[in-house]
N, C-alpha and C positions, 0 to 999 in steps of 0.2 A: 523681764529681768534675766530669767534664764536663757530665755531665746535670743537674747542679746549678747550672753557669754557666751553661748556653744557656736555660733557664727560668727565668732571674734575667733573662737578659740578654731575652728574648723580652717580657717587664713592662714593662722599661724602656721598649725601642724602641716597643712599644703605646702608653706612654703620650708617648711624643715624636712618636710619628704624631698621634695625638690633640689635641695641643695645636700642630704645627704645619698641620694642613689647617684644623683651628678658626680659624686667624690669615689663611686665606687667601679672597679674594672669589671667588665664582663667576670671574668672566673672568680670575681668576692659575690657578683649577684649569684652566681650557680652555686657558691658554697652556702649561701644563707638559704635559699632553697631546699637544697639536700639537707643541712642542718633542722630545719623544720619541718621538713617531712621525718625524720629519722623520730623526731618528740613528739607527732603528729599517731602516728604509728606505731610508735611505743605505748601509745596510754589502752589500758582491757576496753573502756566504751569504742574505740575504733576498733580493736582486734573484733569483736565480738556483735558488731553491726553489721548487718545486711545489706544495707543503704548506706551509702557515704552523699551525703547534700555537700558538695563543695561549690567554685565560683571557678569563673577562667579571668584571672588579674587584669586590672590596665597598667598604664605604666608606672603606676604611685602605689600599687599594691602591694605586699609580700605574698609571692608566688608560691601557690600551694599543685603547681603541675604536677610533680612529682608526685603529690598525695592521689593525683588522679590516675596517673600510671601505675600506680600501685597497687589500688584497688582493683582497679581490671585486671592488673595480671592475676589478684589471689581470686577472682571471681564473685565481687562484690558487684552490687549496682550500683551505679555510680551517677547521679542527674548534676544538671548548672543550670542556674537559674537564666530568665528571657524577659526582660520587660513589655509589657504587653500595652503594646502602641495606642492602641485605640482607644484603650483607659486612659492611658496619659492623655491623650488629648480633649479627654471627656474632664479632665483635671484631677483625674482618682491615678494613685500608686499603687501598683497592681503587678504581680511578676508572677510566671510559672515556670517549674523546674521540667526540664528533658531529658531523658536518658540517652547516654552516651552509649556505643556500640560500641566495645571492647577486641572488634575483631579488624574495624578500621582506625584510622588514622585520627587524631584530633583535626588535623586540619580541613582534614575531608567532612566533618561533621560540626565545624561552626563557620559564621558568616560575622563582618560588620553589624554590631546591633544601632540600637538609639539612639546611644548616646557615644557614640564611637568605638566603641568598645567588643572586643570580640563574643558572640553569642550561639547559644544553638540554634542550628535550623529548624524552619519550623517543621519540616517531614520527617524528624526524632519523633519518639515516641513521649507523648507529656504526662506526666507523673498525676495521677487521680486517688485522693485518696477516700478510702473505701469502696467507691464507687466504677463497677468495670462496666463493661459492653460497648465504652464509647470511642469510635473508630480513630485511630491515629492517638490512643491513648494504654497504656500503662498499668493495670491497677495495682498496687500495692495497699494491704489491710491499715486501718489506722488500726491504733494502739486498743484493744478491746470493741473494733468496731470488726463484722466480717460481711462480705455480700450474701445478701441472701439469696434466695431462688427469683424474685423479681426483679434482680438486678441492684436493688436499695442496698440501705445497712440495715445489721440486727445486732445481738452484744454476740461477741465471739472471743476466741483465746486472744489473748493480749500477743503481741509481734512485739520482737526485740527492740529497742528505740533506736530511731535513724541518727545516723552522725551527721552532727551541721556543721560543715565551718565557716563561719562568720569572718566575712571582711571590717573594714569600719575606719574612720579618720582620727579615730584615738583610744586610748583603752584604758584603764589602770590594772593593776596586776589583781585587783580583787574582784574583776569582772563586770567593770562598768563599761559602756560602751558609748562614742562618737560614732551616729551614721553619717549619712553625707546629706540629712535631712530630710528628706524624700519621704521616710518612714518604710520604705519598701519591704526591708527586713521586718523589721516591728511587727507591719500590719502580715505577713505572710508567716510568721512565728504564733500570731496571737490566734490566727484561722487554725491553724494544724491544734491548738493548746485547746480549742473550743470542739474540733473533731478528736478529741481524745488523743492526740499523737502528741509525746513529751521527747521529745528531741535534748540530743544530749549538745550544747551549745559549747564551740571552741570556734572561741575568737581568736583570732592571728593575726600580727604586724611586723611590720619594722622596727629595731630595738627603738630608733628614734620617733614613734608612733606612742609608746609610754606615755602615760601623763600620772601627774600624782593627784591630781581629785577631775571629776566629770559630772558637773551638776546634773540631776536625773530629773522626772517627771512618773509618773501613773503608766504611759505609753515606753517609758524606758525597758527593756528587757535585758538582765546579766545573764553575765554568759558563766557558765561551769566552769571553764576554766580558759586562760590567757596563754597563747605562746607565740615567740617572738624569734 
């Protein structure tokens, strides 16, 4: 019943993204952009994060570029997430986040991914958490986890909580959320929640991406807060 509404309802909101980014000129999409980065960056959980987990938009998304430029210049870390092929085709939804290099170009640092869609390459460096030594990878502490001298985890000082910004097919203003089904978010939010990492969750859309109710499930995850 439920899975029957949210793939009824995922059509609709497609085809209402569709026809309102069609409606809008180049310089209305850069100001909604700037506009959302400005409320992105105004909230203390982004001032005060380390980590910014954001996403690189397709063309139905509300673009959080800006948030990513941002971050690099104040000296934040900043990862996007990578669909990881070989899972998919093993039929599991499976993504790792990369870190972006702040001293090059976005363009020079993502490629076509999976699903069309712009991604990072895989010779970034991939975000591991608690866990360091492993080559072509990242470590950042989870939340009360720290490495210890064999490489593993032990309990250590708690790290600031990372800023997620969440995409999604629909939202309501109290933090419920449409994925695009996959689960990919879900299952990659509920890994970090079981490594002790509490992520502060800011979903963001298009005003026309709003919805007034989003049937939920067990596997549903709300977000902290909504901006549009």
């Amino acid at each position: 019943m439920i899975s029957g509404f949210k793939k009824n309802l995922r059509k609709k909101m497609r085809e209402i993204q569709k026809s309102y980014l069609a409606s809008l000129t180049y310089k209305e999409k850069h100001s909604l952009a700037e506009n959302l980065c400005e409320k992105i960056t105004a909230l203390p959980e982004y001032k005060s994060a380390d980590l910014i987990m954001a996403y690189i938009p397709d063309t139905l998304e509300a673009d959080c570029t800006p948030v990513i430029l941002d971050a690099l210049e104040k000296g934040k870390k900043v990862c996007v997430p990578k669909v990881d092929f070989t899972a998919m085709k093993a039929g599991q939804s499976k993504m790792d986040f990369y870190f972006l290099d702040g001293s090059k170009s976005l363009e020079e640092q993502l490629e076509t991914g999976t699903y069309g869609i712009r991604e990072p390459k895989s010779c970034l460096k991939k975000l591991i958490w608690g866990v360091a030594g492993k080559k072509g990878s990242e470590f950042f502490p989870a939340e009360g986890v720290a490495e210890n001298a064999t490489g593993g985890c032990s309990e250590g000082k708690a790290s600031p909580s990372p800023f997620m910004i969440v995409p999604g097919v629909a939202f309501t203003k109290g933090g419920k959320r449409l994925g695009h089904g996959k689960g990919f978010y879900d299952i990659y939010i509920e890994k970090m929640c079981k490594l002790g990492v509490r992520p502060f969750l800011c979903g963001v859309c298009l005003p026309c991406q709003l919805a007034e109710e989003i049937p939920t499930d067990e596997h549903d995850i709300r977000m902290g807060c909504v901006l549009w």
